[in-house]
PDB file of the backbone (N, CA, C, O) and the ligand in Angstrom, with CONECT records:
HET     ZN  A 101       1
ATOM      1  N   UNK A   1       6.622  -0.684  -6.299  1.00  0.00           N
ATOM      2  CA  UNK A   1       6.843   0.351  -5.291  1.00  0.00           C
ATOM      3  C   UNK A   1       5.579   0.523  -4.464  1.00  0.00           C
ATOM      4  O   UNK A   1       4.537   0.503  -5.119  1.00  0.00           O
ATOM      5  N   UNK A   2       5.477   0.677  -3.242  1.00  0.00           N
ATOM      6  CA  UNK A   2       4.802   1.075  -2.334  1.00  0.00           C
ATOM      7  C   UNK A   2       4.715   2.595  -1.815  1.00  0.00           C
ATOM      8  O   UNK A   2       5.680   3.116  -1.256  1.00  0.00           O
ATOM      9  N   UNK A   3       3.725   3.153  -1.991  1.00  0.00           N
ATOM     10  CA  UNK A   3       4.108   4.408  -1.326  1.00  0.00           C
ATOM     11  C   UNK A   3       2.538   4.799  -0.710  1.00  0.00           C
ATOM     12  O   UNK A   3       1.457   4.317  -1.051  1.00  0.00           O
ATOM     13  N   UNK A   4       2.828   5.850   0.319  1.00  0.00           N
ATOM     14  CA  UNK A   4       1.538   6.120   1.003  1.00  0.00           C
ATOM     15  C   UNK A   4       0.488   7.246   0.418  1.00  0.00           C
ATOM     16  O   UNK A   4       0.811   8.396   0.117  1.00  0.00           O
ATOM     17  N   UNK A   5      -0.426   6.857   0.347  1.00  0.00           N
ATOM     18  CA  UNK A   5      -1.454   7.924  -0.281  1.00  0.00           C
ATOM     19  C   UNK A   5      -2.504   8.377   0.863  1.00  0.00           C
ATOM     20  O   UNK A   5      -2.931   7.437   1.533  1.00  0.00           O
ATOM     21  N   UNK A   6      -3.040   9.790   1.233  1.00  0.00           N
ATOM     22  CA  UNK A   6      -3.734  10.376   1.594  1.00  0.00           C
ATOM     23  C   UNK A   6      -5.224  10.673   0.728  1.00  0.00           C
ATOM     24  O   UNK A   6      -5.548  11.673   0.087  1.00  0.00           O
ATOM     25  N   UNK A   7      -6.094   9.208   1.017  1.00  0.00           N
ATOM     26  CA  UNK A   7      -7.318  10.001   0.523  1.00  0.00           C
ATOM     27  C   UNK A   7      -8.377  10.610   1.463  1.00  0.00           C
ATOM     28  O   UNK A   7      -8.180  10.187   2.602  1.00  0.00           O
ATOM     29  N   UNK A   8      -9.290  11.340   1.407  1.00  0.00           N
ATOM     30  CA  UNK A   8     -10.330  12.250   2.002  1.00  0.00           C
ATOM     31  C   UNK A   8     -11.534  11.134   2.135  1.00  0.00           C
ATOM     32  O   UNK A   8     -11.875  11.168   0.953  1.00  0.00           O
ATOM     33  N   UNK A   9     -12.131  10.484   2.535  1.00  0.00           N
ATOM     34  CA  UNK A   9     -13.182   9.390   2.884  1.00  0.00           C
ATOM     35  C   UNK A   9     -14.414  10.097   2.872  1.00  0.00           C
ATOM     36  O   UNK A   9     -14.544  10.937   3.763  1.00  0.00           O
ATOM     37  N   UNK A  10     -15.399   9.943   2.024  1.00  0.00           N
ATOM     38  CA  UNK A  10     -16.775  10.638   2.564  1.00  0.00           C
ATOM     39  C   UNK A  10     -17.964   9.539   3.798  1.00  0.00           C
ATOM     40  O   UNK A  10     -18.441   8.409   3.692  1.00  0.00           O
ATOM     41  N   UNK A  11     -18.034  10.573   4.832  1.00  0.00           N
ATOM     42  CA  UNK A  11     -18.655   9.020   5.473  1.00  0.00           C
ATOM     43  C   UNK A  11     -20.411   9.257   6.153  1.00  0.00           C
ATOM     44  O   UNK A  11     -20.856  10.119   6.911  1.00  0.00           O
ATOM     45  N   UNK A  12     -20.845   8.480   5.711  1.00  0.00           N
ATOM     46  CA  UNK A  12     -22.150   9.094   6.517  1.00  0.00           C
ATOM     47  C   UNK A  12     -22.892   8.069   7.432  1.00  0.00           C
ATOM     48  O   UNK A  12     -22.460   6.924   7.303  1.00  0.00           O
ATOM     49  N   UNK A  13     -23.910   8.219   8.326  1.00  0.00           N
ATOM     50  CA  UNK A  13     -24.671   7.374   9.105  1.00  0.00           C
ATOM     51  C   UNK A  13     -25.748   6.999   8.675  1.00  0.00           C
ATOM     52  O   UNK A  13     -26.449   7.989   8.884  1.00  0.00           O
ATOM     53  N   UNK A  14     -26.558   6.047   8.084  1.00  0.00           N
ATOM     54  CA  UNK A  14     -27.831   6.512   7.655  1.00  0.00           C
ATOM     55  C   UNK A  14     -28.613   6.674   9.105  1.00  0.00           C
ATOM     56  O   UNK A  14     -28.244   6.175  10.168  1.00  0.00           O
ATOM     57  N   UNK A  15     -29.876   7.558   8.869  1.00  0.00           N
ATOM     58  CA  UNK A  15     -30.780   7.849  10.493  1.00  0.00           C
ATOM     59  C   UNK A  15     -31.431   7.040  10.401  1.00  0.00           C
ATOM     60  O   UNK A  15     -31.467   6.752  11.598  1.00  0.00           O
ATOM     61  N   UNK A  16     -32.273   6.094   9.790  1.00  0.00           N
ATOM     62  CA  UNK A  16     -32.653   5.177  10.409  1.00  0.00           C
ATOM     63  C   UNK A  16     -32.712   3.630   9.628  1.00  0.00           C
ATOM     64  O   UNK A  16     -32.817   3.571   8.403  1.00  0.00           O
ATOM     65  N   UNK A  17     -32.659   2.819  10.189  1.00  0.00           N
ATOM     66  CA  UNK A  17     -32.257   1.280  10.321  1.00  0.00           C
ATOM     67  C   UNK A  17     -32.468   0.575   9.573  1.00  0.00           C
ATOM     68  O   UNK A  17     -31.945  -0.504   9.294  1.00  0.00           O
ATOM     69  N   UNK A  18     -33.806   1.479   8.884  1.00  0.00           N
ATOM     70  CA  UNK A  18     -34.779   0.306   7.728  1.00  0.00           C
ATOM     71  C   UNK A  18     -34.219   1.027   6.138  1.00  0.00           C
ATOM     72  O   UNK A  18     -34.387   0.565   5.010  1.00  0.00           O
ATOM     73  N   UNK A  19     -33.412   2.492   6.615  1.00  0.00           N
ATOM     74  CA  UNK A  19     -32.575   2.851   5.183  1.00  0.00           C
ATOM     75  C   UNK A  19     -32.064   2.022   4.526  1.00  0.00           C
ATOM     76  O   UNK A  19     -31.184   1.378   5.097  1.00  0.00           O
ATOM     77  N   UNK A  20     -32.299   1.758   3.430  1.00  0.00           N
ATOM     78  CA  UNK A  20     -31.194   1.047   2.465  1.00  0.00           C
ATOM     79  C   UNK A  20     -29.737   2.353   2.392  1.00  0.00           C
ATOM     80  O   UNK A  20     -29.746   3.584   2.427  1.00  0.00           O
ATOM     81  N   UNK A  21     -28.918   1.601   2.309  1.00  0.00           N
ATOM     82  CA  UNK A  21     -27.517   2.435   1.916  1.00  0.00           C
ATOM     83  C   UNK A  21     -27.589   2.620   0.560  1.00  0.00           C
ATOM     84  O   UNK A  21     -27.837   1.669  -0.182  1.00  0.00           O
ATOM     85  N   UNK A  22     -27.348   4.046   0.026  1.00  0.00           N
ATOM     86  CA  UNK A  22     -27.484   4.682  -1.330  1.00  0.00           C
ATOM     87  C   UNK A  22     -26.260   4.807  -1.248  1.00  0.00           C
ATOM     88  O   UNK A  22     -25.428   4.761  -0.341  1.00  0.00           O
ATOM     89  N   UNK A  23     -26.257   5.106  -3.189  1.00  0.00           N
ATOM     90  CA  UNK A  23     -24.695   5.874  -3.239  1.00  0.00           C
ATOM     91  C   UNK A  23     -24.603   7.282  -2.926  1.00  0.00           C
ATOM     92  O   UNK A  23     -25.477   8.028  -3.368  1.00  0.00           O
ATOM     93  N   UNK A  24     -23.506   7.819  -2.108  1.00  0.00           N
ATOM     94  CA  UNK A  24     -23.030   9.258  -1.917  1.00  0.00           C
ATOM     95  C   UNK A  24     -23.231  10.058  -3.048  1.00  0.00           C
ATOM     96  O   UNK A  24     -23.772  11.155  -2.911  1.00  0.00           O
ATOM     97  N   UNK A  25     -22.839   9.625  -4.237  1.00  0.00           N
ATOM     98  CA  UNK A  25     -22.879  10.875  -5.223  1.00  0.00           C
ATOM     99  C   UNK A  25     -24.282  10.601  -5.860  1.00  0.00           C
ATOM    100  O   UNK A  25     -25.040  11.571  -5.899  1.00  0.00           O
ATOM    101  N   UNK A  26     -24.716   9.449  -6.349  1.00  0.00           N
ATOM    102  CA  UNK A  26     -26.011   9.490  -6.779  1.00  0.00           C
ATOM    103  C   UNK A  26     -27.371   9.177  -6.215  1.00  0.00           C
ATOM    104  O   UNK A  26     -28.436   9.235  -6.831  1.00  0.00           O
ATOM    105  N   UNK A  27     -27.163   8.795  -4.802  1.00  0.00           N
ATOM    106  CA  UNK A  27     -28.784   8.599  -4.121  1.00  0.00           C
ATOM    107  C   UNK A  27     -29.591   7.608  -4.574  1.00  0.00           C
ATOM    108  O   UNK A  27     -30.818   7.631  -4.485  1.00  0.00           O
ATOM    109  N   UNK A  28     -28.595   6.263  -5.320  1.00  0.00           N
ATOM    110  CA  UNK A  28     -29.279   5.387  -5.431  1.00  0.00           C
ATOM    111  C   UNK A  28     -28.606   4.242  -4.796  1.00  0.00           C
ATOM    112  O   UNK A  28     -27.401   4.166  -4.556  1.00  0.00           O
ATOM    113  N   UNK A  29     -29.815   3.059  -4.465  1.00  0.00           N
ATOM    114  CA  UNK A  29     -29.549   1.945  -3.197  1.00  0.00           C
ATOM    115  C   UNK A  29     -28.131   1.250  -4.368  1.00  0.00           C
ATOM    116  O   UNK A  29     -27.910   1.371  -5.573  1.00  0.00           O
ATOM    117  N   UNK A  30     -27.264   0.349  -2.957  1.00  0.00           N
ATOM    118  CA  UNK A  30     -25.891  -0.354  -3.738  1.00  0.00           C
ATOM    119  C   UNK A  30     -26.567  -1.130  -3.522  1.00  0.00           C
ATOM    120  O   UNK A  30     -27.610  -1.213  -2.874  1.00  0.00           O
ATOM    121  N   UNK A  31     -25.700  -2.085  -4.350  1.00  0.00           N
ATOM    122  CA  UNK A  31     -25.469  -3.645  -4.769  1.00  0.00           C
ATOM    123  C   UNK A  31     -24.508  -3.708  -3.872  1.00  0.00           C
ATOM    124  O   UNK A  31     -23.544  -2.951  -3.760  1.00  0.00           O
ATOM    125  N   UNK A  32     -24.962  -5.192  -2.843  1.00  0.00           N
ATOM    126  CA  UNK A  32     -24.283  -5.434  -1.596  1.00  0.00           C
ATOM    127  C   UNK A  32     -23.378  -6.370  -1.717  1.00  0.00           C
ATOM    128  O   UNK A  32     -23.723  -7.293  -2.454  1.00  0.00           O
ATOM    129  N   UNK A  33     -22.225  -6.460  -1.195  1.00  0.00           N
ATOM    130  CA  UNK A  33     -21.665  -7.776  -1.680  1.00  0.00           C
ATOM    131  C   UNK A  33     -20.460  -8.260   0.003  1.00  0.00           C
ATOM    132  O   UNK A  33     -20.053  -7.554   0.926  1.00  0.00           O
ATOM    133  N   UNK A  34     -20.358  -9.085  -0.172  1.00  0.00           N
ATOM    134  CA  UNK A  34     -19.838  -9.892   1.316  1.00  0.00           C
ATOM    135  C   UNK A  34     -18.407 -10.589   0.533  1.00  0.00           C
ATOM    136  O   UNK A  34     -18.249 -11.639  -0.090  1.00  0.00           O
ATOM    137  N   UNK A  35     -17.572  -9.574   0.861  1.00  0.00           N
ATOM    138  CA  UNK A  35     -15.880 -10.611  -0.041  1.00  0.00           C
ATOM    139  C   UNK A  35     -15.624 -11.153   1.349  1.00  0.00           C
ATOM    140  O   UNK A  35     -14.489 -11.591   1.161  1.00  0.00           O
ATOM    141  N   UNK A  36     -15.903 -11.432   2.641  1.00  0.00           N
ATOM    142  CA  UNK A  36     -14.982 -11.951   3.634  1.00  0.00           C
ATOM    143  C   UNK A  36     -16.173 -12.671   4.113  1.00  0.00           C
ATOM    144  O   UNK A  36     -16.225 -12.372   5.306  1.00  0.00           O
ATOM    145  N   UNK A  37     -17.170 -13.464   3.844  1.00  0.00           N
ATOM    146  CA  UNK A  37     -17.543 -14.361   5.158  1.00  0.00           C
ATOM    147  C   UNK A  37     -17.524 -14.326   6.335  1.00  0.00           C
ATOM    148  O   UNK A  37     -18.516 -14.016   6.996  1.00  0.00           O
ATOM    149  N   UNK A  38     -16.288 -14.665   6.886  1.00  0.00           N
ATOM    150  CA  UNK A  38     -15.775 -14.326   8.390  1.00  0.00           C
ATOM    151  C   UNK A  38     -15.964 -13.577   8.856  1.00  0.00           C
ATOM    152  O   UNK A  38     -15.627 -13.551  10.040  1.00  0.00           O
ATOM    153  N   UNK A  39     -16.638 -12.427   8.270  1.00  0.00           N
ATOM    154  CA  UNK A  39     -16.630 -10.759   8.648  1.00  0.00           C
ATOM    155  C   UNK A  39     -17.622 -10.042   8.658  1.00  0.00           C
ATOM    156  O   UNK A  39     -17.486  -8.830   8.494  1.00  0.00           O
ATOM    157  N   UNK A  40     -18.848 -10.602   8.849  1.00  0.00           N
ATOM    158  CA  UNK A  40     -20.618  -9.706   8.770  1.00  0.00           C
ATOM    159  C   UNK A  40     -20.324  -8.380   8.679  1.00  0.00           C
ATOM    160  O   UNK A  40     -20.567  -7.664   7.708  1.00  0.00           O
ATOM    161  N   UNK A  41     -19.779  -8.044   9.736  1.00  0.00           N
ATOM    162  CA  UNK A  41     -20.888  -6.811   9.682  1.00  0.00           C
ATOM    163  C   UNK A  41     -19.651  -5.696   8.856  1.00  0.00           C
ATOM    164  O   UNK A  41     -19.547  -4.501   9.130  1.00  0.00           O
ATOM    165  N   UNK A  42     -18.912  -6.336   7.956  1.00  0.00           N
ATOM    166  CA  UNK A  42     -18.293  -5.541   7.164  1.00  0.00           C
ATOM    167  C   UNK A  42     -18.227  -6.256   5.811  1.00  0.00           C
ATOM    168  O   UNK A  42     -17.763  -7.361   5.526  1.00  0.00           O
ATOM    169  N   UNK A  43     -19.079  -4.911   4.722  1.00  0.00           N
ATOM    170  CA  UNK A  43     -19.076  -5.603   3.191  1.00  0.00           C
ATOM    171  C   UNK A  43     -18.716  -4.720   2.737  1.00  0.00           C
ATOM    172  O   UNK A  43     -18.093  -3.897   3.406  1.00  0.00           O
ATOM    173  N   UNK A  44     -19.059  -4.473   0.921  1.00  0.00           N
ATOM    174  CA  UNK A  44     -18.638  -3.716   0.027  1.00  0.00           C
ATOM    175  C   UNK A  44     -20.219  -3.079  -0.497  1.00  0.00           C
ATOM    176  O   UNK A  44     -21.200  -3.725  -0.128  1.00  0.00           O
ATOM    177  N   UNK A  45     -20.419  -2.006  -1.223  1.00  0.00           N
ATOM    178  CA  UNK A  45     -21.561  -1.697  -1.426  1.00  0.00           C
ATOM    179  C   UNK A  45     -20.993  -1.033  -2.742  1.00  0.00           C
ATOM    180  O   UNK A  45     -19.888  -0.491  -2.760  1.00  0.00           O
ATOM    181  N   UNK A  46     -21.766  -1.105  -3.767  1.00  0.00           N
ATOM    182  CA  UNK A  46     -20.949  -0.567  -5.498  1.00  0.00           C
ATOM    183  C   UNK A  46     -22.745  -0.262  -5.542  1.00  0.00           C
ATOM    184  O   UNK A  46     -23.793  -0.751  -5.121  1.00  0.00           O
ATOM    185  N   UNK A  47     -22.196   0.995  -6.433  1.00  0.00           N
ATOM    186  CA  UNK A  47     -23.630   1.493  -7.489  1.00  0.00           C
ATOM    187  C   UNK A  47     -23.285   1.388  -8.553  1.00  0.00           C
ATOM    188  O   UNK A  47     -22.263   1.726  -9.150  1.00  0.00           O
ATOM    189  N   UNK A  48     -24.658   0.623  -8.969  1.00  0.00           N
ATOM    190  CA  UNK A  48     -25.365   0.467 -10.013  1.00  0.00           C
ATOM    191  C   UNK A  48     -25.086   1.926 -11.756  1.00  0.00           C
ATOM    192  O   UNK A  48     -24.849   2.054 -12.957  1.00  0.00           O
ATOM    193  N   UNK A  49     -25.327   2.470 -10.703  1.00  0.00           N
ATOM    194  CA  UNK A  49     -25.430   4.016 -12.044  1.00  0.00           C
ATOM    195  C   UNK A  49     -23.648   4.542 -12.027  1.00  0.00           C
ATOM    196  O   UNK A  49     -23.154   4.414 -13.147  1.00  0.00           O
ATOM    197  N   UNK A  50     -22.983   4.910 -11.311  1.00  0.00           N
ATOM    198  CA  UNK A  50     -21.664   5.417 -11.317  1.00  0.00           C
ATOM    199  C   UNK A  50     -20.325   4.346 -10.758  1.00  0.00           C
ATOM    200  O   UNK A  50     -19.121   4.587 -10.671  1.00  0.00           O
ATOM    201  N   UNK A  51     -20.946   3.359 -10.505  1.00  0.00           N
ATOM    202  CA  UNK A  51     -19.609   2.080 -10.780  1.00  0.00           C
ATOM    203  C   UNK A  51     -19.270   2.456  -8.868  1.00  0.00           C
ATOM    204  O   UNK A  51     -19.133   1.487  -8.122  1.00  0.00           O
ATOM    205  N   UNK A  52     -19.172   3.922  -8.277  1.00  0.00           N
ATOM    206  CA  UNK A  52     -18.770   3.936  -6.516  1.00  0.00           C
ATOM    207  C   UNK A  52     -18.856   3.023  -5.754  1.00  0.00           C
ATOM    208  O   UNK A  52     -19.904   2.449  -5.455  1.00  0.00           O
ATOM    209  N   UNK A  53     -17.209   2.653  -5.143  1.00  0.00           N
ATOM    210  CA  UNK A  53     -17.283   1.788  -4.331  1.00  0.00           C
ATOM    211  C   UNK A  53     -17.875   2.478  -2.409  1.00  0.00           C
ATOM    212  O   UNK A  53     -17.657   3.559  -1.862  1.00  0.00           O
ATOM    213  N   UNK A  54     -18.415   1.602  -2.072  1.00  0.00           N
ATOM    214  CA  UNK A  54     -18.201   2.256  -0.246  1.00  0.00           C
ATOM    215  C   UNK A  54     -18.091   1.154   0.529  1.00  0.00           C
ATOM    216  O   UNK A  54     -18.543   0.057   0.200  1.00  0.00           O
ATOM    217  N   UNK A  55     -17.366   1.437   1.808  1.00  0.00           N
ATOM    218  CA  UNK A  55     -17.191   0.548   2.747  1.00  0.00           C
ATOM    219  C   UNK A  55     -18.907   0.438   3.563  1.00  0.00           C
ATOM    220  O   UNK A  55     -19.812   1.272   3.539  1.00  0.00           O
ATOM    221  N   UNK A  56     -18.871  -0.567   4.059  1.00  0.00           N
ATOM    222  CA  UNK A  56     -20.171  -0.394   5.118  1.00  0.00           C
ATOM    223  C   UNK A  56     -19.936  -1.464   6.279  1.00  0.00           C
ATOM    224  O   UNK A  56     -19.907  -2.674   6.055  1.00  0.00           O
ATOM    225  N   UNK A  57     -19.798  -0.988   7.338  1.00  0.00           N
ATOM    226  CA  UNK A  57     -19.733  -1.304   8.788  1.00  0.00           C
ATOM    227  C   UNK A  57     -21.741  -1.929   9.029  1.00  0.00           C
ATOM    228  O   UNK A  57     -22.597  -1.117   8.677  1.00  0.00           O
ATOM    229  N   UNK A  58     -22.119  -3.030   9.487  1.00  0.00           N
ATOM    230  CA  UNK A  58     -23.365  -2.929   9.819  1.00  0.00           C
ATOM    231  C   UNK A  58     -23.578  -3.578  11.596  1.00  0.00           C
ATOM    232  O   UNK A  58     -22.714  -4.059  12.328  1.00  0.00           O
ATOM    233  N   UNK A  59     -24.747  -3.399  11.810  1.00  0.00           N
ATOM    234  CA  UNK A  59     -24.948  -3.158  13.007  1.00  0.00           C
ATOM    235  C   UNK A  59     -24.711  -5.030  13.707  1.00  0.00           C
ATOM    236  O   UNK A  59     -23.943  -5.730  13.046  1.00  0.00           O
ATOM    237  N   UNK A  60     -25.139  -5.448  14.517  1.00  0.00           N
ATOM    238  CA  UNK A  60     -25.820  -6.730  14.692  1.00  0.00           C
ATOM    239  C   UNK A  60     -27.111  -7.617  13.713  1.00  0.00           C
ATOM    240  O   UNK A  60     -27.292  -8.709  13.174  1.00  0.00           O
ATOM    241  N   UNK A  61     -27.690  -6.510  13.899  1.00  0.00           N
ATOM    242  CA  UNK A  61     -29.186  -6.885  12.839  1.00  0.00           C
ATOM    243  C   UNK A  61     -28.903  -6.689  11.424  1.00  0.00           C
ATOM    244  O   UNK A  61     -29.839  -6.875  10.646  1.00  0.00           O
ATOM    245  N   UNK A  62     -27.622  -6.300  10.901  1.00  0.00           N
ATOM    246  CA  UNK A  62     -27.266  -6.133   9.840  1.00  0.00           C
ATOM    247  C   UNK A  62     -27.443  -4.764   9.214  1.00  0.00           C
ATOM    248  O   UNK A  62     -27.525  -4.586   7.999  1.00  0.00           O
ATOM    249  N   UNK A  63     -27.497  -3.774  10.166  1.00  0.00           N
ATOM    250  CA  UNK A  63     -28.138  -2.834   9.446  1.00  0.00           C
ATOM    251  C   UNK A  63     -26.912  -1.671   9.185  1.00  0.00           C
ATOM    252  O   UNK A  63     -26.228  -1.396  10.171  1.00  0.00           O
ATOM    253  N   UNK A  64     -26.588  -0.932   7.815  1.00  0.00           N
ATOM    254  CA  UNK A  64     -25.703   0.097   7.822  1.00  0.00           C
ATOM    255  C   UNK A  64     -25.425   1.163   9.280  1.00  0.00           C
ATOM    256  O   UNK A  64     -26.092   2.126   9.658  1.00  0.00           O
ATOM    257  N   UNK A  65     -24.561   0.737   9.694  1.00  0.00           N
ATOM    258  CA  UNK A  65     -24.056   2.314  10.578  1.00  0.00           C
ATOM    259  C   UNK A  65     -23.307   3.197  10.328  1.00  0.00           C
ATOM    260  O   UNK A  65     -23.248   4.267  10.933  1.00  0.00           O
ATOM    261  N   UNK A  66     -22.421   2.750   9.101  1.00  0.00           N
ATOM    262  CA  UNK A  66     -21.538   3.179   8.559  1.00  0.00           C
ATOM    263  C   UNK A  66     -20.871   3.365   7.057  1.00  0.00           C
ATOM    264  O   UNK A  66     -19.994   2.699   6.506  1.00  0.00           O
ATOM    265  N   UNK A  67     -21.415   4.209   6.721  1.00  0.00           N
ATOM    266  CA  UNK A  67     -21.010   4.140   4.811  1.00  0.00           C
ATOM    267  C   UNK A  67     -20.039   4.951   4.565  1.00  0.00           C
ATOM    268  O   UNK A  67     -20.063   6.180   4.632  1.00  0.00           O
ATOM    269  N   UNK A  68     -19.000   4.125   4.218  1.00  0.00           N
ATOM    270  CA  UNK A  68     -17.799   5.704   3.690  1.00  0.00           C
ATOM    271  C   UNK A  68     -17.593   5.392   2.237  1.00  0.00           C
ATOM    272  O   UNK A  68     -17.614   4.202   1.922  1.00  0.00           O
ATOM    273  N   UNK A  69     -17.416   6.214   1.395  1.00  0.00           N
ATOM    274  CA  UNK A  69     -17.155   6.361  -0.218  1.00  0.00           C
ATOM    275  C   UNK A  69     -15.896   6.346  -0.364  1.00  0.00           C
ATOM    276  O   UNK A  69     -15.156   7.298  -0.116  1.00  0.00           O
ATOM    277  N   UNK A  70     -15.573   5.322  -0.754  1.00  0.00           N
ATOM    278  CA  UNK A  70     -14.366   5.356  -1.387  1.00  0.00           C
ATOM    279  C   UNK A  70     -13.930   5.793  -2.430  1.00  0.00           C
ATOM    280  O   UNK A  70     -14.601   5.486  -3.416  1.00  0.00           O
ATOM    281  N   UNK A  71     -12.868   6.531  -2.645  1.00  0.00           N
ATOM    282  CA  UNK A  71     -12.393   7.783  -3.626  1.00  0.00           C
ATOM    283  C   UNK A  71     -11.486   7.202  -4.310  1.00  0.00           C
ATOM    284  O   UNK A  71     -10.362   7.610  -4.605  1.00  0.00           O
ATOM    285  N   UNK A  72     -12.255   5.754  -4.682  1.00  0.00           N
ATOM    286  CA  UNK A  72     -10.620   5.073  -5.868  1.00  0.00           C
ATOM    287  C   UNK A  72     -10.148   6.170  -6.802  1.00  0.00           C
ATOM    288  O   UNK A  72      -8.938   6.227  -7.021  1.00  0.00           O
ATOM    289  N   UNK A  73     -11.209   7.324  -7.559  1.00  0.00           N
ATOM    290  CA  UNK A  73     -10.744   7.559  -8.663  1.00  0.00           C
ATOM    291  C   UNK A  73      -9.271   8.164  -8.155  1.00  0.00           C
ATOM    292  O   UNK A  73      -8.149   7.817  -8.523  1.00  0.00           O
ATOM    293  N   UNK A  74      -9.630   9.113  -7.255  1.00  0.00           N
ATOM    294  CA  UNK A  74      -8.332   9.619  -6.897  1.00  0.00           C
ATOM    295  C   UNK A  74      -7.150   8.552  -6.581  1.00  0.00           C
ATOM    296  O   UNK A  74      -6.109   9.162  -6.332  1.00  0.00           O
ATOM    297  N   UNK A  75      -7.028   7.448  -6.529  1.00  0.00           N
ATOM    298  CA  UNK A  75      -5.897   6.887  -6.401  1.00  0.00           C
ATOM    299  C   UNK A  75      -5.083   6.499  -8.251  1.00  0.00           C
ATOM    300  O   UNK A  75      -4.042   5.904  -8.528  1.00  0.00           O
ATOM    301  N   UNK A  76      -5.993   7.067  -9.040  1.00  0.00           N
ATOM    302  CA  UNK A  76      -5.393   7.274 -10.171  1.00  0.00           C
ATOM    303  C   UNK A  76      -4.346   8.011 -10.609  1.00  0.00           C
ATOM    304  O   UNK A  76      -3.582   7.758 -11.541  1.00  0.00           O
ATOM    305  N   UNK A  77      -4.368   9.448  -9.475  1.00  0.00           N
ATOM    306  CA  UNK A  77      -2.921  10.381  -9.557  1.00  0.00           C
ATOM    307  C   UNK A  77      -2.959  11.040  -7.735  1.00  0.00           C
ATOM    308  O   UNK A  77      -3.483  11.973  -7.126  1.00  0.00           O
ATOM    309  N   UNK A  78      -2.367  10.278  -7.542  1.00  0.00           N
ATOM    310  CA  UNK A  78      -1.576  10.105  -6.234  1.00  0.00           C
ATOM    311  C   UNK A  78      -0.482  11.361  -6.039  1.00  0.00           C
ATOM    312  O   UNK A  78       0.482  11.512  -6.791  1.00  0.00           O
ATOM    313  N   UNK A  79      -0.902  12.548  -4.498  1.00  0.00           N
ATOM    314  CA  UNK A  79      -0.265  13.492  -4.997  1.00  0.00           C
ATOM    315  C   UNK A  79       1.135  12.931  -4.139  1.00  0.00           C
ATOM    316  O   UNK A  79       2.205  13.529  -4.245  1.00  0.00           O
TER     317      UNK A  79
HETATM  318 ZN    ZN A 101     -23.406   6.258  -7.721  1.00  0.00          ZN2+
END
């Protein structure tokens, strides 16, 4: 079955360029990872300490513009 779920995205900018992207809940740098090749300036970013996945959009130069937290847990009970 397929059905649609509404999750809440946490998303932030980092301010400047030379930031490493941390995790949202714990403030420590992710482990970067590239599942598409074809696709720079969009990877996956997971921490180290709490397992959080986030999306990350990056610039040209590679740099985060965009970190949103993904809220898998909540897709555990789907309202
Ligand atoms: Zn974390």
């Amino acid at each position: 079955m397929i059905q649609d779920v509404v999750l809440r995205v946490r998303v932030s900018t980092p301010a400047r360029r030379t930031e490493s992207p941390v995790c949202h809940q714990c403030q420590i740098p992710l482990d970067l990872h590239q599942p598409v090749p074809d696709r720079p300036g969009e990877i996956l970013g997971t921490c180290p300490v709490c397992g959080g996945w986030h999306f990350l959009r990056l610039d040209d130069n590679g740099h985060a513009r965009l970190v949103a937290h993904l809220p898998l847990g909540d897709l555990d009970s789907p309202g």
